[in-house]
C-alpha positions in Angstrom: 95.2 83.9 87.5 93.7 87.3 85.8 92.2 89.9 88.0 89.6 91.6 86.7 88.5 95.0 88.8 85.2 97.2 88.0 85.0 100.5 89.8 81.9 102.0 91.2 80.6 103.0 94.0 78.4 100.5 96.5 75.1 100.9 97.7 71.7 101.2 95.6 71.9 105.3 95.3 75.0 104.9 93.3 73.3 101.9 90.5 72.9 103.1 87.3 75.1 106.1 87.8 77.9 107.0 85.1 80.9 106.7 87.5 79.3 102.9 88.3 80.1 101.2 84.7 83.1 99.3 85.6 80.2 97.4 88.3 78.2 97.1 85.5 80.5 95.0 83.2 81.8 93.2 85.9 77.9 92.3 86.6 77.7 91.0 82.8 80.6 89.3 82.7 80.0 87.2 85.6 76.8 86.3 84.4 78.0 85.2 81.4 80.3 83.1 83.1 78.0 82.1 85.9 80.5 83.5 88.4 79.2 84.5 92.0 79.5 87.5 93.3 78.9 87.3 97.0 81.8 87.0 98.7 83.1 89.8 100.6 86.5 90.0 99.9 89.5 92.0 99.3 87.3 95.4 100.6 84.9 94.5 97.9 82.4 91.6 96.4 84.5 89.1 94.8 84.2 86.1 92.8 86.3 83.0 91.1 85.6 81.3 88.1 87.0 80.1 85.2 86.5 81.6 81.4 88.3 80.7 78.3 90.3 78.2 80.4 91.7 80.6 82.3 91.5 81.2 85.8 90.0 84.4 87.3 89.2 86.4 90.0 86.1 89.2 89.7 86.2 92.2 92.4 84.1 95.3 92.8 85.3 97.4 95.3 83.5 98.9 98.3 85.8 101.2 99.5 84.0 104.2 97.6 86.1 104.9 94.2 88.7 107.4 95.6 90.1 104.1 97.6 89.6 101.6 94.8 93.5 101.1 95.5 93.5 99.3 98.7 91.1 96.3 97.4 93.3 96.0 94.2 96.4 96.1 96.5 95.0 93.1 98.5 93.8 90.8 96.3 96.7 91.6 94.2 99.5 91.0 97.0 97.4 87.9 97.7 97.8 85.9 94.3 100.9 87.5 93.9 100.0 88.9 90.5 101.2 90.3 87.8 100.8 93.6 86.8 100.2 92.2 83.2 97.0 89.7 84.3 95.3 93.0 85.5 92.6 94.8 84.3 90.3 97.2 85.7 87.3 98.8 84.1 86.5 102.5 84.8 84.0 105.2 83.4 85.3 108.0 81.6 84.3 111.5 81.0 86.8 112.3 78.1 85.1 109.6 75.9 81.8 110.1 73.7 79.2 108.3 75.7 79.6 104.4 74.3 83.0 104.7 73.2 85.2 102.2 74.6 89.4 102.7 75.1 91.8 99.8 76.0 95.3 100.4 77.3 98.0 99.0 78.9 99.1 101.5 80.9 98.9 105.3 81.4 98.3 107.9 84.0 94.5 108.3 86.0 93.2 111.1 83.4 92.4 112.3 86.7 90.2 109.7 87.6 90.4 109.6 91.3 89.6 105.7 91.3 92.6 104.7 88.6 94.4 107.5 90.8 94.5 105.2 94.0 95.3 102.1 91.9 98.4 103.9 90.8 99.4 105.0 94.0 98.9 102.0 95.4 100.9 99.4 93.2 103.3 102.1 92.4 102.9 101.4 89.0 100.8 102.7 86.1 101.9 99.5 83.9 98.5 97.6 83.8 95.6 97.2 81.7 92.7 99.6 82.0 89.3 99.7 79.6 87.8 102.8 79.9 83.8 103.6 79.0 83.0 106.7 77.8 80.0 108.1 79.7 80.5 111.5 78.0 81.7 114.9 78.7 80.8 116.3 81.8 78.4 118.7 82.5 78.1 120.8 85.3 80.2 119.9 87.9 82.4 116.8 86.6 81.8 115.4 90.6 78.2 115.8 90.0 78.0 114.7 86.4 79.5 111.6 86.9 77.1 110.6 89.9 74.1 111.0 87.4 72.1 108.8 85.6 72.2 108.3 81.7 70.0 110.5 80.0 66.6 108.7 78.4 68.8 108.7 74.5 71.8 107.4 76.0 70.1 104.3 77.5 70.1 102.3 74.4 74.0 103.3 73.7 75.0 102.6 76.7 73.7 99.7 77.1 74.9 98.5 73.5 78.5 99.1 74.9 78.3 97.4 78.0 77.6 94.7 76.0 80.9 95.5 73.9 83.0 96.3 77.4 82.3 92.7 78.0 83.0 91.3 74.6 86.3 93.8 74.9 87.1 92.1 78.6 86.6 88.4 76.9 88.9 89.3 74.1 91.7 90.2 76.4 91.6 87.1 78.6 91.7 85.1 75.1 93.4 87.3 72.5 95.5 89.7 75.1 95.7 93.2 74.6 97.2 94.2 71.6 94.2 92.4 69.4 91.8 94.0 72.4 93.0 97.6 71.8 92.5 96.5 67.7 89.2 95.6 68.2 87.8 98.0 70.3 89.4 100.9 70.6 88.0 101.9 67.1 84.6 103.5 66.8 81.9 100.9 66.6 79.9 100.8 63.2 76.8 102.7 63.2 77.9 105.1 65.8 75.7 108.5 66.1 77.9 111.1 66.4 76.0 114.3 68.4 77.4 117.3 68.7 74.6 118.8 71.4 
């Protein structure tokens, strides 16, 4: 069994926000997959399926992001997993918007979400795909409760798209082909400077 985790905050004034991608490719992937997500479960929406011939369990958190820790703690305790079969998808301010960063392990980059998770498992050694939705500005609090900007729409909707290809590729390839696919700058990139 894998666990896949994408963080966000519940409730319809949080959609669309930048601090709600990991939702968002959750949301893709389990309609690719046609895996429900309507349980209530694990202190979030949760859902089972199968993809790739593997076994998996969705969950979005609805503990608000700085508690994302206590649903991953509970589904994880219950199918006993393993820190390896764990992924969780997060935004992140350090990235260009669109850029996409696989590891498998590391420390929150302050992200108060991957923060919790850490504290929680006592562990940093799990997988975590990280969205860039840009540096922040303002306030990073405020920035990352925004929406996308009209020109970012189309790129951040393009890597969605490749978060989810990204999330298939581990559950089939694992994560070293993962991080070689994706974690390099996708062709065609606009790089802006303002």
């Amino acid at each position: 069994m894998k666990l896949i985790v994408g963080l966000g905050n519940p409730g319809a004034r949080y959609a669309g926000t930048r601090h709600n991608v990991g939702f968002e490719v959750v949301d893709l992937f389990a309609r690719r997959w046609n895996i429900a997500l309507t349980v209530e479960k694990f202190h979030g929406w949760f859902g089972q399926g199968t993809a790739h011939s593997e076994r998996l369990a969705l969950l979005k958190p609805t503990t608000w992001m700085n508690r994302s820790g206590d649903a991953v703690l509970a589904a994880g305790r219950f199918y006993q997993l393993n820190l390896a079969d764990l992924l969780v998808i997060v935004d992140d301010i350090a990235l260009p918007v669109g850029r996409l960063r696989f590891r498998t392990s590391g420390s929150s980059g302050s992200h108060n979400g991957l923060q919790s998770i850490i504290d929680r498992l006592g562990s940093e050694q799990w997988c975590r795909l990280r969205v860039g939705v840009g540096e922040a500005v303002g306030a990073p609090a405020d920035y990352v409760l925004s929406r996308f900007q009209a020109d970012e729409v189309g790129v951040i909707g393009q890597a969605l798209e490749r978060a989810t290809d990204a999330v298939e590729c581990w559950i089939q390839d694992g994560p070293e082909k993962t991080m070689n696919r994706f974690n390099a700058e996708p062709a065609g990139e606009q790089r802006d400077a303002g």
